[in-house]
C-alpha positions in Angstrom: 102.4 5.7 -19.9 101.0 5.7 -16.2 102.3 8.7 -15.8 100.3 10.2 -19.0 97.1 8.9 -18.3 97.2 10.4 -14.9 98.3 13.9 -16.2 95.5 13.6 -18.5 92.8 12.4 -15.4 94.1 15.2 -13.1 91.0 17.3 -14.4 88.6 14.6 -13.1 89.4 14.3 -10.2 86.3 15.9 -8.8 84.0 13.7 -10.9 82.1 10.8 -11.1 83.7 7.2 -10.7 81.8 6.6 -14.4 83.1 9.6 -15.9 86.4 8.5 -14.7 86.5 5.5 -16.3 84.7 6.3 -19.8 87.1 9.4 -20.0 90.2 6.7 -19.3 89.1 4.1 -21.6 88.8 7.0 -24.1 92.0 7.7 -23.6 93.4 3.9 -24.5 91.2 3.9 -27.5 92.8 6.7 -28.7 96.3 6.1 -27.9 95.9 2.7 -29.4 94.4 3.5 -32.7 96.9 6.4 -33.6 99.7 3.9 -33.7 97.6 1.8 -35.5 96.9 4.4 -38.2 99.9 5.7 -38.6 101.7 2.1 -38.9 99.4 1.3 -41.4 99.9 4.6 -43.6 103.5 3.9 -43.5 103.5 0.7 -44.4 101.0 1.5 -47.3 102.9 4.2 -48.7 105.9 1.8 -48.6 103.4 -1.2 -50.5 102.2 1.3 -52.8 104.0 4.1 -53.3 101.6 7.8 -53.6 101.3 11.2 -53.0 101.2 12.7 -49.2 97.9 14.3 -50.7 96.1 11.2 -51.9 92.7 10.4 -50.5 94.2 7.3 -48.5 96.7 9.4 -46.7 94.4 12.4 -46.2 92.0 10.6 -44.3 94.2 8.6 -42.3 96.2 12.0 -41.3 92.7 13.5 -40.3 91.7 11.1 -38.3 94.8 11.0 -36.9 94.7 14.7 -36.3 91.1 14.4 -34.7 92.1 12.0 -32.4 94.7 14.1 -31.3 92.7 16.9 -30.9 90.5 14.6 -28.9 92.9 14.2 -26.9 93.9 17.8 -26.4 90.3 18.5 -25.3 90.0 15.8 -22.8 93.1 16.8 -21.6 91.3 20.6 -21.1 88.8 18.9 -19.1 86.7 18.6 -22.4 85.7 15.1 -22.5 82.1 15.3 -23.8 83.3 17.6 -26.3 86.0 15.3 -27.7 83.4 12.5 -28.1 80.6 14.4 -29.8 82.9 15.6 -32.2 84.5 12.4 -33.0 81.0 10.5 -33.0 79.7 13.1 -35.5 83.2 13.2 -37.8 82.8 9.5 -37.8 79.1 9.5 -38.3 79.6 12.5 -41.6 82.7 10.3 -42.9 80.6 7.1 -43.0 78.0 9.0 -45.1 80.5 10.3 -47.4 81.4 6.6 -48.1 78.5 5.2 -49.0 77.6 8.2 -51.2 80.9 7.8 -53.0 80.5 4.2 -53.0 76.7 4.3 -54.0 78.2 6.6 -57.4 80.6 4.4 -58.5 78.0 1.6 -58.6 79.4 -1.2 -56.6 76.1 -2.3 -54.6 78.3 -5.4 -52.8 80.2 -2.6 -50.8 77.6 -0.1 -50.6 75.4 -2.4 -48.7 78.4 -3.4 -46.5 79.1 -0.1 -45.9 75.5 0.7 -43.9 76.2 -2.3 -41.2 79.3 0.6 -40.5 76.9 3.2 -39.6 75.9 1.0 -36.4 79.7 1.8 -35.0 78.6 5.3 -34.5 75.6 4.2 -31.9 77.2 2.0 -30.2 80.1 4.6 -29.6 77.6 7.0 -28.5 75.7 4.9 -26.6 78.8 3.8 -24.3 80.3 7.3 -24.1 78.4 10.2 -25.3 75.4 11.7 -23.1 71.6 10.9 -24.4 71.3 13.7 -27.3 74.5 12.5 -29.2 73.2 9.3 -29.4 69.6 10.2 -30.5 70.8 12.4 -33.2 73.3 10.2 -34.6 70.5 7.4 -34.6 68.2 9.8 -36.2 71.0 10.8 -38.9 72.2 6.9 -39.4 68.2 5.9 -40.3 68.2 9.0 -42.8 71.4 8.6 -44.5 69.6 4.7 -44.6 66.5 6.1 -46.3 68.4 8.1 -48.5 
């Protein structure tokens, strides 16, 4: 795993002692939620048997494959790429919830489902540069409004 992680920091070796470490923790966020995911999509398929292309499993394999992807740009040496794109897939998939949870009418989980949107910030706020983090505010407070 050591061995990984400093494949994956060899393109930073030039920068910043910050950027080091926000790019590394990255990286263990990353690696640890995939197994996660994919641990829990097996054992749900497994509870509750279902098609590969039910909502559950779709979501789960694209986040899956975003993460990865994240982790193929970082590895490029594209680390503020990686995280802008995941902040703002997060940011449009927590929108899509509380629309689709706003139609079906349950107003318990739709007003859970806006405490969510402050995961986004504080993502951006602890690893995205200034811009990502005023436009995801500005998008949480209108899909608030809305």
């Amino acid at each position: 795993m050591t061995r990984f992680l400093h494949a994956m920091l060899r393109r930073y070796d030039d920068a910043s002692h910050e950027l080091r470490g926000r790019v590394s923790i990255y990286l263990y966020f990353s690696l640890g939620i995939i197994p996660i995911l994919v641990v829990f999509i097996t054992f749900m398929n497994i509870i509750a048997p279902r098609s590969p292309f039910q909502a559950l499993n779709l979501v789960v394999f694209g986040i899956v494959f975003m993460l990865a992807g994240g982790l193929f740009l970082v590895a490029r040496g594209h680390y503020n790429t990686a995280v802008t794109i995941f902040t703002f897939a997060v940011m449009a998939g927590l929108i899509f919830n509380a629309i689709g949870t706003e139609r079906r009418g349950n107003a318990e989980r739709y007003v859970a489902s806006m405490f969510s949107f402050i995961m986004p910030m504080i993502f951006s706020i602890l690893f995205c540069r200034r811009w990502v983090y005023v436009a995801v505010s500005v998008i949480a407070q209108g899909a608030l409004v809305y």
